[in-house]
C-alpha positions as CSV (number, residue, x, y, z in Angstrom):
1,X,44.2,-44.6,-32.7
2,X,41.5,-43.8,-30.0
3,X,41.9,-39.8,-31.3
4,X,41.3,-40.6,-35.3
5,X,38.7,-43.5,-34.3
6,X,36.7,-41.1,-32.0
7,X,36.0,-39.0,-35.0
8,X,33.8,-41.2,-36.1
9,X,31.7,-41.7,-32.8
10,X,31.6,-38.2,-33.0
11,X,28.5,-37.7,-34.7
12,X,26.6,-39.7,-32.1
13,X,26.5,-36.5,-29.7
14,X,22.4,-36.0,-28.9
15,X,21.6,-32.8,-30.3
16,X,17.9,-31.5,-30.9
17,X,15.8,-34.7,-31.7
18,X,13.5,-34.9,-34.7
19,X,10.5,-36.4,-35.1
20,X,9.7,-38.8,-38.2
21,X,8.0,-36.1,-40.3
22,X,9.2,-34.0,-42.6
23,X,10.8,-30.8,-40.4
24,X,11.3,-27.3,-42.4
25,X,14.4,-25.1,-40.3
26,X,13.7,-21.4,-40.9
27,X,16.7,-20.3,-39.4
28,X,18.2,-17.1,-40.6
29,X,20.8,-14.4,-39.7
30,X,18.0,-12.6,-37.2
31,X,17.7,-16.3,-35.5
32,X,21.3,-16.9,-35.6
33,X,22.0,-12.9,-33.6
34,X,19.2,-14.2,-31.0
35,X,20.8,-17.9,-30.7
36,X,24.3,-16.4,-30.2
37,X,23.3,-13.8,-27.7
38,X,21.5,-17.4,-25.5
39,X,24.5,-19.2,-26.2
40,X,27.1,-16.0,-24.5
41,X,25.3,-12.9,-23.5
42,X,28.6,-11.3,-22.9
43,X,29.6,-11.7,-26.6
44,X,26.7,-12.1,-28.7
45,X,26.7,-12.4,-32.2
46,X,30.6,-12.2,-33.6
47,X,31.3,-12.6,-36.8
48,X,34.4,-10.4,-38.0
49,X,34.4,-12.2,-41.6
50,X,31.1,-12.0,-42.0
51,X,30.0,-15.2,-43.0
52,X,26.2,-15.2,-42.3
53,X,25.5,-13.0,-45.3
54,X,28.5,-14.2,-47.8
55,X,26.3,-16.3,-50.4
56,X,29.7,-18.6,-50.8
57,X,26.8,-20.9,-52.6
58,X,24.9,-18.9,-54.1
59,X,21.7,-20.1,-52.1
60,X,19.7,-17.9,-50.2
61,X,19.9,-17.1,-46.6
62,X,18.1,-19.9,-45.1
63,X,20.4,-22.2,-46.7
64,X,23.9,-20.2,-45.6
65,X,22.9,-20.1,-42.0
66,X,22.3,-23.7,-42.5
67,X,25.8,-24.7,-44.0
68,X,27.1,-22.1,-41.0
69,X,25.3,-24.4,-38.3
70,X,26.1,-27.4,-39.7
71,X,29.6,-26.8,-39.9
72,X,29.8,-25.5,-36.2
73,X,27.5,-28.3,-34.7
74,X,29.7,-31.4,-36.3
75,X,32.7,-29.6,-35.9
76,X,32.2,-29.4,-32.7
77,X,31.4,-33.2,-31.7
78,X,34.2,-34.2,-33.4
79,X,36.4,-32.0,-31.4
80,X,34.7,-32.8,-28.2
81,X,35.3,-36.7,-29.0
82,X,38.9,-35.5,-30.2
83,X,39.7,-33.9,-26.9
84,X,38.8,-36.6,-24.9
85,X,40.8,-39.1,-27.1
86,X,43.8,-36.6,-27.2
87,X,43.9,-37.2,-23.1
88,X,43.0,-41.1,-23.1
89,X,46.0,-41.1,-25.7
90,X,48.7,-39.3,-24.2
91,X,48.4,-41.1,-20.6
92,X,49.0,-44.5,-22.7
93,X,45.5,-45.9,-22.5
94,X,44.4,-48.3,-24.9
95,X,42.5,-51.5,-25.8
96,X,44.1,-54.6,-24.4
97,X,44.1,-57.1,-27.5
98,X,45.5,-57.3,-31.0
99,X,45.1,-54.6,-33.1
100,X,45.8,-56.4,-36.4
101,X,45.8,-60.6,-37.0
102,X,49.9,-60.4,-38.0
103,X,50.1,-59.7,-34.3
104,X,50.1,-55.7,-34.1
105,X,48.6,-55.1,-30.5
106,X,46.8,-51.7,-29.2
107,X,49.8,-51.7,-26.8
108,X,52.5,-51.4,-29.8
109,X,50.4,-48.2,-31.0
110,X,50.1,-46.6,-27.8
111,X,54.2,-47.0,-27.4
112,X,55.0,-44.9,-30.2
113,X,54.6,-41.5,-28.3
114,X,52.0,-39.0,-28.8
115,X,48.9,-39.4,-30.2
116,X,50.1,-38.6,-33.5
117,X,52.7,-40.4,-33.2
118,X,50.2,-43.5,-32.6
119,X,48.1,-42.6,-35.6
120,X,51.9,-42.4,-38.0
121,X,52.3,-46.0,-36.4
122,X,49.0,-47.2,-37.5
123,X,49.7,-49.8,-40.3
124,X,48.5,-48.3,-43.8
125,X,45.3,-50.2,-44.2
126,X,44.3,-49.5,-40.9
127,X,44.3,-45.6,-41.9
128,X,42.4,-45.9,-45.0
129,X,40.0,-48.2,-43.7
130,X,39.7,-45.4,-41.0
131,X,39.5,-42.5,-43.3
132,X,36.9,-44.1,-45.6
133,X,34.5,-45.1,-43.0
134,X,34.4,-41.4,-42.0
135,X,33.6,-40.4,-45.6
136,X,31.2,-42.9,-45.9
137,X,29.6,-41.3,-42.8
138,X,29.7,-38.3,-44.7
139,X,28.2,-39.2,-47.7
140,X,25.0,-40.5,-45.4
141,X,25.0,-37.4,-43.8
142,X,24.8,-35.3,-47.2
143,X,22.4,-37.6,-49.2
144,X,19.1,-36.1,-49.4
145,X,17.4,-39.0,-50.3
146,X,18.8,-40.8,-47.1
147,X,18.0,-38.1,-45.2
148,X,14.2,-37.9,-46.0
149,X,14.0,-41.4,-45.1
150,X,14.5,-40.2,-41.8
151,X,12.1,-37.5,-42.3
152,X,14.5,-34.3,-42.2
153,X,16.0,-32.5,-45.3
154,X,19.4,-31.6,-46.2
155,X,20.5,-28.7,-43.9
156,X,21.1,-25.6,-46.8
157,X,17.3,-26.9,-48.1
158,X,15.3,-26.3,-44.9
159,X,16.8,-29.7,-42.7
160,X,17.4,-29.4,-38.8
161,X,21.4,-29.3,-38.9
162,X,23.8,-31.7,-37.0
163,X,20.6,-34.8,-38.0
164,X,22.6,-37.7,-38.8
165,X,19.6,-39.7,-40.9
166,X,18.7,-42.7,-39.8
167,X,20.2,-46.6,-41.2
168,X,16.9,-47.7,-42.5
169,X,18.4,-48.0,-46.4
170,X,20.3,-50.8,-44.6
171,X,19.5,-54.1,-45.8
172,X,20.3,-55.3,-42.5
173,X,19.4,-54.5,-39.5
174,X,21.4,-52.3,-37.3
175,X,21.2,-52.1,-33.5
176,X,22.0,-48.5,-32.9
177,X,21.8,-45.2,-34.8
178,X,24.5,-42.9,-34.7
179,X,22.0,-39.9,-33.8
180,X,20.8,-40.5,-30.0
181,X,21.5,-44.0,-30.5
182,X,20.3,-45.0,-26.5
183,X,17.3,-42.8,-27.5
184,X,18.1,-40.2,-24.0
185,X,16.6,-37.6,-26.1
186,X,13.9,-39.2,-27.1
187,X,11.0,-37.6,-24.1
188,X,12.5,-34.8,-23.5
189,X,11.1,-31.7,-23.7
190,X,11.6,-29.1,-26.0
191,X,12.9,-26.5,-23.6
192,X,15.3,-29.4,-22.3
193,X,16.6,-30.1,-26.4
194,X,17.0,-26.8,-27.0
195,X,18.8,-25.9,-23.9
196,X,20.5,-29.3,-25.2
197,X,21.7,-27.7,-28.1
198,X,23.3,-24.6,-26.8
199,X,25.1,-26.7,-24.5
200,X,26.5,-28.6,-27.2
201,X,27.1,-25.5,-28.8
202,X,29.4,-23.9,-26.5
203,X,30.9,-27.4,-25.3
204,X,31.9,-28.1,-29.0
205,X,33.2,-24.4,-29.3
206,X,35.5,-24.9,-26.3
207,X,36.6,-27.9,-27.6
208,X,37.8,-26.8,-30.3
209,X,40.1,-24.2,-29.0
210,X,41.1,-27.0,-26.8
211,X,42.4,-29.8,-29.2
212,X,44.1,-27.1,-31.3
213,X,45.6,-26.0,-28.0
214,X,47.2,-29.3,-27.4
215,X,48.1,-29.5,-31.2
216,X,49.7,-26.4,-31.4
217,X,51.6,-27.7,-28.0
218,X,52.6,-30.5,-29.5
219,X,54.2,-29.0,-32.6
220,X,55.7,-25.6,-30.8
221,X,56.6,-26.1,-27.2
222,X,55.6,-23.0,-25.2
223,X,53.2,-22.0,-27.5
224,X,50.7,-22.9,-25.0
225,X,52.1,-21.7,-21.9
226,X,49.4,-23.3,-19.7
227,X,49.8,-26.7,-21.1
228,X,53.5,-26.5,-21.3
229,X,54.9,-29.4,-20.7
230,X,51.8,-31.4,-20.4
231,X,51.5,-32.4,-24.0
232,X,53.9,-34.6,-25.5
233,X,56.0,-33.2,-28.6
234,X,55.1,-34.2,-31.9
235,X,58.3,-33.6,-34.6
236,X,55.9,-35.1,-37.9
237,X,52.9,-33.1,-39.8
238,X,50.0,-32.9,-37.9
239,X,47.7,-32.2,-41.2
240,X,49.1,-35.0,-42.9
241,X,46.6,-38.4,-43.0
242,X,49.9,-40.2,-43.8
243,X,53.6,-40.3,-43.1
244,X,56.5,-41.6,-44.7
245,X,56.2,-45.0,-43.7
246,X,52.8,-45.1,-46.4
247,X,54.8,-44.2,-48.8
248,X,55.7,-47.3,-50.1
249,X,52.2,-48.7,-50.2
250,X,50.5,-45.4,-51.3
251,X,50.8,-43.3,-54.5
252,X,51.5,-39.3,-53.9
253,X,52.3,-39.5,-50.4
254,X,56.1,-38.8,-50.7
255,X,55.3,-36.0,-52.9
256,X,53.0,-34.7,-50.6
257,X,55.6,-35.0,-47.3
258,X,57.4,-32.9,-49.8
259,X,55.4,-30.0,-49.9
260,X,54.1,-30.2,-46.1
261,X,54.0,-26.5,-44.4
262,X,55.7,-27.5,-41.2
């Protein structure tokens, strides 16, 4: 459960701190060429499919560098939580109490095998309580009208990307934001946030390749000849949110085990 649940926490990774006034990111391709060649010297700016100047939106370029760095940036915290959860997972540790109140304990999830194997076991509400807190999370991060309470803007109009806005529309109050939430970033510098952020960067790109290296492990034994046997094999569909045992409580899910590509 850890692995799904961390994906969540995810979006707390400190990234370049912004102030409570308004903050205008003029980030285009030229900025992007001289951000990738800080972030690996060696490779510098790669980008076969040529996304920086596809206008998939039809905005202008401001705003597709933007999506691009979003993307990338929370992307990357969630697989940098997702690795770490992946490990706590497969060496069966958990939380020590009661998962559920019928009596469903941490312990029963962690039993079930892999860490997808623990998610399958997860009881169906538990999933799409889950699931819809991380759209929820979402939906704050893509409001523009939360996000200018906050003092940013949404990151295709000119907004710092990777800002989670702030819980101020609350009507209660909430101890900790999900952006810098023990407020480490809060004195730094700004040569210490930016070198921040393209540590984060390249931490979140390595991550990546690292969770789908234990995923694709996991699915195709040997596919991954430094992790093999390491990772615990995994016989369901990795890109399904639910498994046959939802399908009695959830419309569509048998039709969609169905059509599964694996």
């Amino acid at each position: 459960m850890f692995f799904l649940v961390s994906q969540t926490v995810a979006f707390s990774v400190p990234s370049v701190p912004l102030g409570r006034t308004s903050h205008v990111n003029m980030f285009g391709v030229a900025e992007l060429k001289a951000q990738a060649k800080e972030l690996n010297p060696v490779v510098g700016f790669w980008d076969p499919m040529n996304l920086a100047e596809y206008n998939q939106f039809s905005t202008d370029e401001a705003g597709t560098v933007g999506f691009l760095r979003q993307a990338e940036i929370k992307h990357g915290r969630v697989a940098m939580a997702a690795f770490v959860g992946y490990i706590v997972q497969a060496n069966g540790i958990h939380f020590p109490w009661a998962l559920t109140t019928s009596g469903i304990t941490y312990a029963d999830i962690s039993a079930a095998g892999s860490p997808q194997d623990q998610w399958d076991a997860l009881p169906t509400p538990a999933k799409v309580q889950i699931i819809l807190f991380v759209g929820l999370l979402e939906l704050c991060s893509e409001s523009t009208n939360i996000l200018e309470m906050s003092g940013n803007k949404h990151y295709m109009k000119g907004g710092m990307p990777g800002k989670f806005p702030k819980f101020d529309w609350v009507p209660h109050p909430v101890p900790f934001e999900l952006f810098d939430p023990f407020g480490l970033s809060k004195n730094a510098s700004p040569e210490k946030k930016a070198n921040g952020l393209l540590v984060e960067i390249n931490n979140g790109r390595l991550a990546m390749i690292g969770i789908f290296g234990f995923m694709a492990e996991s699915k195709v034994p040997g596919s991954v000849p430094a992790l093999k046997g390491l990772v615990p094999v995994y016989s369901g569909e990795c890109m399904a949110p639910f498994s046959a045992a939802d399908a009695e409580n959830l419309p569509f899910v048998a039709d969609m085990l169905k059509y599964s590509l694996f």
